[in-house]
N, C-alpha and C positions, 0 to 999 in steps of 0.2 A: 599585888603585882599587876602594872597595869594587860592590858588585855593586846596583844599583839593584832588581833584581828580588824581594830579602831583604828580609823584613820590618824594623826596627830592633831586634825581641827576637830576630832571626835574625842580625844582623852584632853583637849587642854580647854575645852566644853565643858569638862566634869571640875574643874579648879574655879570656873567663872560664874559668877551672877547669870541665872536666866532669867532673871526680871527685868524687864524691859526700860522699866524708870533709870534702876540702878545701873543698865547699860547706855541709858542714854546722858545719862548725867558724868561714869566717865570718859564718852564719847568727848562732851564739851569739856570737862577736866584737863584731855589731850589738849585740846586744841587750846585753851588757855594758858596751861606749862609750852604752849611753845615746840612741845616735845611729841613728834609724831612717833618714834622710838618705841615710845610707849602705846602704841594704837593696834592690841592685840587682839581686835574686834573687827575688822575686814579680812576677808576672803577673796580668793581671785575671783568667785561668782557673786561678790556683791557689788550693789549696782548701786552708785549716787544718780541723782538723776536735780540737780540744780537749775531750776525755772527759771529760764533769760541765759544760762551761762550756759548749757551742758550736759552731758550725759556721760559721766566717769564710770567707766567697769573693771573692775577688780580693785585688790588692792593697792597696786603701781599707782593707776591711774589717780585712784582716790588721794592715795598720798600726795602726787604730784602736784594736784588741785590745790590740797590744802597748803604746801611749802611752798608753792607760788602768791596766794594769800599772806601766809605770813611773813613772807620775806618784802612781798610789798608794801603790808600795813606792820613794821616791827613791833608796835605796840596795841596790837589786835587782840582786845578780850571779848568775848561773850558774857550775858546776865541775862540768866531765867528769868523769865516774867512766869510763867505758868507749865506744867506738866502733866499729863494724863496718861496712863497706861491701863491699857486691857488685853487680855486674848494675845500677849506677842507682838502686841505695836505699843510703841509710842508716843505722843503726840507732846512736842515743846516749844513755848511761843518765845520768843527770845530778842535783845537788843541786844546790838554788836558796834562798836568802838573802835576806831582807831584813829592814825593819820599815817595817810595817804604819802608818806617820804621816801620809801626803799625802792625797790626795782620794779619795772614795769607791770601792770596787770592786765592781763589778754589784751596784751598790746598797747596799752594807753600809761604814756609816760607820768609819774610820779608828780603830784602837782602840790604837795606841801600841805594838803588840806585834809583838815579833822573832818572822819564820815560819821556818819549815825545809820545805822540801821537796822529794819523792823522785821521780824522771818519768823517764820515757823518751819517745822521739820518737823515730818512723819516717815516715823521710823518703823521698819518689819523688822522683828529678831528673830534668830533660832539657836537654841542651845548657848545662849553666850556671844552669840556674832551678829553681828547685822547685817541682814539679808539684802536689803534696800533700805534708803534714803531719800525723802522727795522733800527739797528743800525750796520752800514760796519765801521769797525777798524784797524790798522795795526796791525793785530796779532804778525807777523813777527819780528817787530819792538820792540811791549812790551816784547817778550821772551827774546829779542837780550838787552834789556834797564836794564832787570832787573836780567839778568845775566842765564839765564836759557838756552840759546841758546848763543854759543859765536860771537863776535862781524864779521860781514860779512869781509870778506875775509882774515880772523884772520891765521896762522897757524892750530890753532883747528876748524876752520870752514873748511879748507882743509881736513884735516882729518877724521873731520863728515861726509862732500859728499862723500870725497874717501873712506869709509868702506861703504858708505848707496850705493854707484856705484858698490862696490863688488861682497856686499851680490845680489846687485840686478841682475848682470849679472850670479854669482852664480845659481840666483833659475832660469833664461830663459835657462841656459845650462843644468839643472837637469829635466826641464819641458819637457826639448825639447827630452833628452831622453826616455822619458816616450812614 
């Protein structure tokens, strides 16, 4: 009989993995089925915290993040390159897939175009859940992938540094008068 006194994220803790690997791998499971439905691994006090995009807390927000992704990139998979787990974290280095055709992402209209990108994610767990998320991405990469930044060492990427080397030497010579 379960225990009245437990919270419901305390008894449905006793059903799940508290291995960290095995939560982190169907963390990305979710997100590859598409299926957030199934994402029975956030709490309102877990915290994503995604480098360049964000800081989502709880489980609303986290979801939101995520169906926003996928409804932009509809054919968004993830592939483990590598996993370590110890002590309640997880560490996974990962490339992610898509194209860039469905609905807008934080604002930047849908440009038709195949991304690629290189991330890790460390993960804290507890009992089954995940505490936190600190996910490092090639920002660089997805501007440069989905056309928002032009291709490295392009003519126009010349261009870009040389007006951004301008302006910049510009304001130390305006500074310096002062």
């Amino acid at each position: 009989m379960p225990d009245p006194s437990r919270s419901a994220d305390q008894r449905g803790a006793d059903q799940r993995s508290a291995d960290p690997k095995e939560l982190a791998r169907r963390s990305f499971a979710v997100i590859n089925a598409h299926d957030l439905s199934k994402a029975d691994f956030w709490r309102d006090d877990t915290v994503y915290h995604v480098v360049g995009s964000g800081v989502y807390r709880g489980e609303t927000a986290i979801r939101r993040y995520f169906a926003e992704l996928l409804s932009a990139l509809p054919d968004f998979h993830l592939e483990v390159e590598r996993e370590i787990a110890q002590d309640g974290c997880a560490v996974v280095v990962w490339n992610g897939f898509g194209t860039f055709r469905g609905t807008p992402l934080q604002g930047i209209s849908a440009t038709g175009r195949r991304i690629t990108l290189h991330g890790v994610d460390v993960m804290e767990t507890d009992g089954g859940f995940i505490r936190s998320n600190t996910i490092h991405m090639d920002g660089l990469s997805l501007a440069r992938n989905i056309g928002l930044l032009p291709p490295d060492g392009s003519a126009a990427d010349r261009a870009l540094k040389s007006g951004f080397n301008l302006r910049t030497k510009a304001r130390r010579l305006l500074s310096s008068r002062r």
